[in-house]
C-alpha positions as CSV (number, residue, x, y, z in Angstrom):
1,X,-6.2,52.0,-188.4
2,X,-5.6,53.6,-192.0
3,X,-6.2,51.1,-194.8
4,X,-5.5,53.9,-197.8
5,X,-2.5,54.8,-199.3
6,X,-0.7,57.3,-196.7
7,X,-0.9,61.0,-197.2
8,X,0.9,64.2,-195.4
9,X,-2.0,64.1,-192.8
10,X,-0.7,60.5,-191.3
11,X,2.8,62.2,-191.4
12,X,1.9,64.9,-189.4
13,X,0.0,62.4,-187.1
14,X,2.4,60.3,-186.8
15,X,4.9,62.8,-186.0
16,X,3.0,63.4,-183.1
17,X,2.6,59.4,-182.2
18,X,6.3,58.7,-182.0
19,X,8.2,61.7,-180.7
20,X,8.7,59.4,-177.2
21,X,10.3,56.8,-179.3
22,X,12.1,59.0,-181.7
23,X,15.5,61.3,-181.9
24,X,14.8,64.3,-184.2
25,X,18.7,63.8,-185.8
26,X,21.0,66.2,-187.2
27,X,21.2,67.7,-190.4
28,X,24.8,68.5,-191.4
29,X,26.7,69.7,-194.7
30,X,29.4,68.4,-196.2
31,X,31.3,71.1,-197.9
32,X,33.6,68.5,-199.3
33,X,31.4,66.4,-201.1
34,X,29.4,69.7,-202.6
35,X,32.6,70.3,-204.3
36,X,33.3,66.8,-205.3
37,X,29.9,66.7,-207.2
38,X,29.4,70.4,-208.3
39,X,26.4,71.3,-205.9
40,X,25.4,73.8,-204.3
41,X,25.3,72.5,-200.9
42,X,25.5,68.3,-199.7
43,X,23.5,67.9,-196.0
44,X,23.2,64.6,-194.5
45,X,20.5,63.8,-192.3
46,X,22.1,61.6,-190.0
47,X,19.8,59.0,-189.5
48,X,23.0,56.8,-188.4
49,X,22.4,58.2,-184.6
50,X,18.8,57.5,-184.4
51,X,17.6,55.3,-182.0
52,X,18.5,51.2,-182.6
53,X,21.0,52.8,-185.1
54,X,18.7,53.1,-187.7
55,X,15.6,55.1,-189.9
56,X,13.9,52.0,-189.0
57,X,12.6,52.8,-185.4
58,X,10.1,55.7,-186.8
59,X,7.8,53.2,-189.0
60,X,7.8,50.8,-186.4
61,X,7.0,53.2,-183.5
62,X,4.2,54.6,-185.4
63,X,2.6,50.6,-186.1
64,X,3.2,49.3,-183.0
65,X,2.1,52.4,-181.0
66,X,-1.5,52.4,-183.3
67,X,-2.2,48.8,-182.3
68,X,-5.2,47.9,-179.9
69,X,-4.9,46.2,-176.6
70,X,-5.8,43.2,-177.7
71,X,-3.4,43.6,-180.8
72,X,-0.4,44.3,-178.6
73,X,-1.7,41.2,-176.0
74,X,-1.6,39.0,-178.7
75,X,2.6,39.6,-179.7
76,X,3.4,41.3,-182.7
77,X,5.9,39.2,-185.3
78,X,7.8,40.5,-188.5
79,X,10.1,39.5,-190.6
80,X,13.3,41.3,-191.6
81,X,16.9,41.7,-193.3
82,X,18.1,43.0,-189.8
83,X,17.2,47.0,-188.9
84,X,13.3,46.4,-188.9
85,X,13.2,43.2,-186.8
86,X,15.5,45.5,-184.3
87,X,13.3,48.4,-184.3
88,X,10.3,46.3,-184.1
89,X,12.4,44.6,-181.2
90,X,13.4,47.9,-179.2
91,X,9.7,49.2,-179.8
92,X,8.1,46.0,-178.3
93,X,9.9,45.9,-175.5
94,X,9.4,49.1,-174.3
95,X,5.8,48.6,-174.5
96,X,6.0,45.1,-172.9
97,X,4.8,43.2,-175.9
98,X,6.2,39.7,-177.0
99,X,8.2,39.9,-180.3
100,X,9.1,37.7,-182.9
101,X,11.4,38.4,-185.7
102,X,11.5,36.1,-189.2
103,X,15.1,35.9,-190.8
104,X,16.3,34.2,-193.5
105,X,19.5,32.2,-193.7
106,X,21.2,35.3,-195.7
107,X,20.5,38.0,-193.0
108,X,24.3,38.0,-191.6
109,X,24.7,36.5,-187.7
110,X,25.8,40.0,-186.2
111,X,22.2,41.3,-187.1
112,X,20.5,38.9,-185.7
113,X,22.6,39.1,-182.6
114,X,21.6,42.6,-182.2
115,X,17.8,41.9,-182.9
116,X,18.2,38.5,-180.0
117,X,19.5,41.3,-177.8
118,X,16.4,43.6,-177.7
119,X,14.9,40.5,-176.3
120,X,12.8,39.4,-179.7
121,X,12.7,35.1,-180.2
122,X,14.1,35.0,-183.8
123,X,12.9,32.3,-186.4
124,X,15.1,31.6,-189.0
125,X,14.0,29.7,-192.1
126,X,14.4,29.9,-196.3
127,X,17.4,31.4,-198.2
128,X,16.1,34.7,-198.9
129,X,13.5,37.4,-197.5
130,X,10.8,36.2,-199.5
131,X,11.1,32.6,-198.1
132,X,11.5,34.5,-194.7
133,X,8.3,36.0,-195.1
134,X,6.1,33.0,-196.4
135,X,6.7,31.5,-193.1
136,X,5.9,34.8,-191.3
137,X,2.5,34.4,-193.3
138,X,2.2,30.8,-191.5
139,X,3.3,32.0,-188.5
140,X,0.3,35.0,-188.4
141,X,-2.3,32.6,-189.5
142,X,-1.4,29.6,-187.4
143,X,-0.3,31.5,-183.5
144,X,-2.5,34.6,-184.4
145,X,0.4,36.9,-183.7
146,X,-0.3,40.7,-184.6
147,X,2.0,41.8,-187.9
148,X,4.2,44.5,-188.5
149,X,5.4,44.9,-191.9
150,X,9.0,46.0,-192.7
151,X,7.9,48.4,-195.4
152,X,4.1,47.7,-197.3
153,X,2.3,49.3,-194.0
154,X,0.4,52.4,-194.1
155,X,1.4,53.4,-190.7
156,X,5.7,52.3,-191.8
157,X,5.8,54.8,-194.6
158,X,3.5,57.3,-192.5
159,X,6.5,56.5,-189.6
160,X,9.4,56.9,-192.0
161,X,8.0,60.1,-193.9
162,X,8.5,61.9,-191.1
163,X,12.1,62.2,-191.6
164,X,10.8,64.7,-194.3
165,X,9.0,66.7,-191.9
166,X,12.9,67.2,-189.9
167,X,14.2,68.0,-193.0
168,X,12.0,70.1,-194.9
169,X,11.2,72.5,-191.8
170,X,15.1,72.5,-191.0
171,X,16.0,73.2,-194.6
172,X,12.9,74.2,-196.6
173,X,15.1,75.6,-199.9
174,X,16.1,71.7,-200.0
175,X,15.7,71.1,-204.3
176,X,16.7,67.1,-203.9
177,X,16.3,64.4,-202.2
178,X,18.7,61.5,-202.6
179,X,17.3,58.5,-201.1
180,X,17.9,54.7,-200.4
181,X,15.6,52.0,-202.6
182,X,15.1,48.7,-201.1
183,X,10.9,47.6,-200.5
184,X,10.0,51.3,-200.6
185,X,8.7,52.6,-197.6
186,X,11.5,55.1,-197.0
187,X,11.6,56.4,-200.2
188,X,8.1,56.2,-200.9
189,X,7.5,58.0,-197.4
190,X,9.6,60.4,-197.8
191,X,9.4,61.4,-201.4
192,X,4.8,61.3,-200.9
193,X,5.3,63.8,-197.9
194,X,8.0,65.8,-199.2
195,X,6.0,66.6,-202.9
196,X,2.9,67.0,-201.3
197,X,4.9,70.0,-199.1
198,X,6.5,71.2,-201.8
199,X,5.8,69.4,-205.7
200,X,9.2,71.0,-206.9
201,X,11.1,69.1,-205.3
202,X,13.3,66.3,-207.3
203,X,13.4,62.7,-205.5
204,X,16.0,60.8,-206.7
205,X,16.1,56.6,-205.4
206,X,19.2,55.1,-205.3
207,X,19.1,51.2,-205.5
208,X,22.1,48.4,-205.5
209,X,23.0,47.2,-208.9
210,X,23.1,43.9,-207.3
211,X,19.2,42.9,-206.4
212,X,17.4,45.9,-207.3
213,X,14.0,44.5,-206.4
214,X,11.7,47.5,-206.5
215,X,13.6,49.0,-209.4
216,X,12.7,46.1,-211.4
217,X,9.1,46.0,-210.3
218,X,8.9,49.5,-211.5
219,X,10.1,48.4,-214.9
220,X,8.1,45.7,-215.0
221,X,4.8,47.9,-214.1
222,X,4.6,45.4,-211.5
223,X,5.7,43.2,-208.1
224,X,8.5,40.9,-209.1
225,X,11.4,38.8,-207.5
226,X,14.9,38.9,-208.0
227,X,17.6,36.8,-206.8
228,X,19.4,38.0,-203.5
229,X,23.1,38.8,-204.3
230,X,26.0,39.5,-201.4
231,X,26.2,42.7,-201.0
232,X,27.8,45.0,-198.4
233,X,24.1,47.1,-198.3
234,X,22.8,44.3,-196.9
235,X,19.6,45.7,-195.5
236,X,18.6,46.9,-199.0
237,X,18.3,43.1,-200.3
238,X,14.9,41.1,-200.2
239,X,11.8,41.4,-202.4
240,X,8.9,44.2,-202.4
241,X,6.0,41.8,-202.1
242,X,4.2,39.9,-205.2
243,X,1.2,40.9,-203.0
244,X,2.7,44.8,-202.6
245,X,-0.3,47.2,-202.4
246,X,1.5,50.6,-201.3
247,X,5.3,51.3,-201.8
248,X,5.1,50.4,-205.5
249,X,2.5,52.8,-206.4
250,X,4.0,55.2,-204.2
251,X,7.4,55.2,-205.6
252,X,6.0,55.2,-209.1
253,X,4.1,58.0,-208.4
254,X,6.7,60.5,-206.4
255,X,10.0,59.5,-207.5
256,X,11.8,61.3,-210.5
257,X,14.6,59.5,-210.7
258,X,16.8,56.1,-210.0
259,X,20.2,55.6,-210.4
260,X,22.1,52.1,-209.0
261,X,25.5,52.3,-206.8
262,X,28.0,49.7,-207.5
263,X,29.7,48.1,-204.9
264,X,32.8,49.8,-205.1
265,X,30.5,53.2,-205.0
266,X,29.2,52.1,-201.7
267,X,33.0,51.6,-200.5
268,X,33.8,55.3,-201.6
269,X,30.6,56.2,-200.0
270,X,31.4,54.5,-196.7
271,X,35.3,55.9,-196.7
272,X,33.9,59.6,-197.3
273,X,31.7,59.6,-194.6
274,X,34.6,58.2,-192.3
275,X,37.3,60.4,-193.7
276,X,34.8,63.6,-193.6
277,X,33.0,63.3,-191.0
278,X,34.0,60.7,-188.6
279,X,30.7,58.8,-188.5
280,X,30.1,55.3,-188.9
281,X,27.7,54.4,-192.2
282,X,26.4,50.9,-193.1
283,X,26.5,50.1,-196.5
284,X,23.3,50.4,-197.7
285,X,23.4,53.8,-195.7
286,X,26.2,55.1,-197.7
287,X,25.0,54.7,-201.1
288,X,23.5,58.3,-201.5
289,X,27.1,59.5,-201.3
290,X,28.4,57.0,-203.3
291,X,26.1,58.1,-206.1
292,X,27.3,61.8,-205.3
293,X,31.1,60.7,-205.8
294,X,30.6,58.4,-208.7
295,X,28.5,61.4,-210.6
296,X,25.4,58.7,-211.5
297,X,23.0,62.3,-211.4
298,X,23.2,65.7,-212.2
299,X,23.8,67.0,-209.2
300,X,25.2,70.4,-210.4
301,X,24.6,73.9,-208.5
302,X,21.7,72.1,-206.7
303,X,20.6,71.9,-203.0
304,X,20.6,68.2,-201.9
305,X,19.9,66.2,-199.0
306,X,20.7,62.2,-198.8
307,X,20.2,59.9,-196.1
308,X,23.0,58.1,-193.8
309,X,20.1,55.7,-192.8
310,X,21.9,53.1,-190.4
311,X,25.1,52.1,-188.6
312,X,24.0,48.5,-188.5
313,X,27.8,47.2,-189.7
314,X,29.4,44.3,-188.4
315,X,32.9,45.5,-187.0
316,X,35.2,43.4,-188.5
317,X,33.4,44.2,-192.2
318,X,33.3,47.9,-191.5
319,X,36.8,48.1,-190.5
320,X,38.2,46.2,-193.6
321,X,36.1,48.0,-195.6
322,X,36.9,51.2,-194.9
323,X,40.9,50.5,-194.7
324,X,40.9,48.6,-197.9
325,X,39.4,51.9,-199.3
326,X,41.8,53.7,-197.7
327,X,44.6,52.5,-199.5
């Protein structure tokens, strides 16, 4: 297995690796929401459908798939704010490998009812990610489980660049990419395979103003934490690692641009994609086209491409949400 920094050749390859596990999804335009924010042309790649609901399933098809016999006879573990541990879940069963999933206390109860239900044994312990993920160190040293990491894994960003690949051959004059910010190994996936196609392009990450954790660590010049706030983007919150070796440098090196979505962006984000297109969009999945509505880049006469990355939404929330927006 790769222990570099992932380049365009492990996107390719892993294209290859996961297309059994995988649903090349649709890219669709929103004429609407072009002539909200003055571009061009809007398309959303609507990563919503993919299988488990979420981007999540194409890093951890491409890990999981990579591992030895002896790897995958061992278990694999991970820990996770709730799409990860599913796809890591939905991956591992299909291959017949024991799973185990570490939550914290904040990861809400209908996410980890949907991980339970892929058949993963979840451990919940600590108040945030990063506690989450100490005891996922214990757990790896002291049962000798196999890890898969959420988002600091060669093989994850190799997986989740590959959504670049779908996009870029479907819509090659794309000129930005608008795409969510949370431990980096979307964006940093995405926005490495996408300028090493085509160095023009401008890659925009969009964080949460509430617990931006890489944004900080790239203002900082290095890994630090930040306190997990309630959010409806729920899956963006946790740390980036104080040990994080790839997604920071990746993210510094690719990405043009950040802007942060309130939460009241991410409602109007959420409501639009309803309204428009009839599709369900989690939070953190909506927050490219919050950004778009609430004008937070320049956006004008410009081809652009953001992400509806999950459908992970508890009903009840998703519902309220979108009729309190509504209004």
């Amino acid at each position: 297995m790769s222990v570099s920094m992932p380049d365009l050749y492990d996107v390719y390859t892993a294209q290859r690796r996961i297309d059994s596990m995988v649903r090349p999804t649709a890219l669709i335009a929103d004429t609407s929401l072009a002539k909200r924010c003055g571009a061009a042309s809007v398309h959303l790649k609507l990563e919503c459908l993919q299988n488990t609901g979420a981007f999540k399933v194409r890093g951890a098809s491409n890990k999981i798939l990579s591992l030895s016999d002896e790897q995958k006879r061992r278990g694999v573990i991970t820990f996770s704010t709730g799409n990860h541990g599913k796809a890591v879940a939905f991956v591992a069963a299909q291959q017949n490998i024991r799973a185990v999933v570490c939550l914290s206390e904040h990861v809400p109860a209908y996410r980890a009812d949907m991980i339970r239900s892929f058949g993963a044994e979840l451990v919940i312990h600590g108040a945030s990610q990063d506690e989450a993920e100490h005891h996922y160190v214990e757990l790896v040293a002291q049962k000798g489980f196999t890890p898969v990491e959420p988002f600091d894994d060669p093989l994850i960003i190799a997986g989740q660049g590959t959504i670049a690949l779908e996009i870029l051959s479907e819509l090659p004059e794309t000129e930005v990419l608008l795409v969510q910010l949370s431990g980096g190994g979307l964006l940093g996936g995405i926005a490495m395979a996408a300028k090493s196609i085509n160095p023009r392009i401008h890659i925009v990450g969009v964080s949460i103003d509430r617990s931006p954790a890489m944004l900080e660590s790239v203002k900082a010049g290095k890994p630090v934490a930040v306190e997990e706030k309630d959010t409806l983007a729920d899956s963006l919150l946790g740390g980036i690692g104080l040990n994080n070796r790839y997604t920071l440098p990746l993210v510094e090196r690719y990405v043009d641009e950040h802007v942060c979505v309130s939460e009241q962006q991410i409602i109007e984000g959420m409501v639009h994609v309803f309204e428009r297109q009839r599709l369900i969009a989690e939070g953190a999945a909506a927050v490219g086209v919050g950004a778009l509505l609430g004008g937070l880049f320049d956006a004008g006469g410009k081809r652009v491409v953001t992400l509806l990355s999950g459908s992970t939404v508890a009903s009840k929330t998703y519902l309220e949400t979108v009729l309190e927006g509504l209004v």
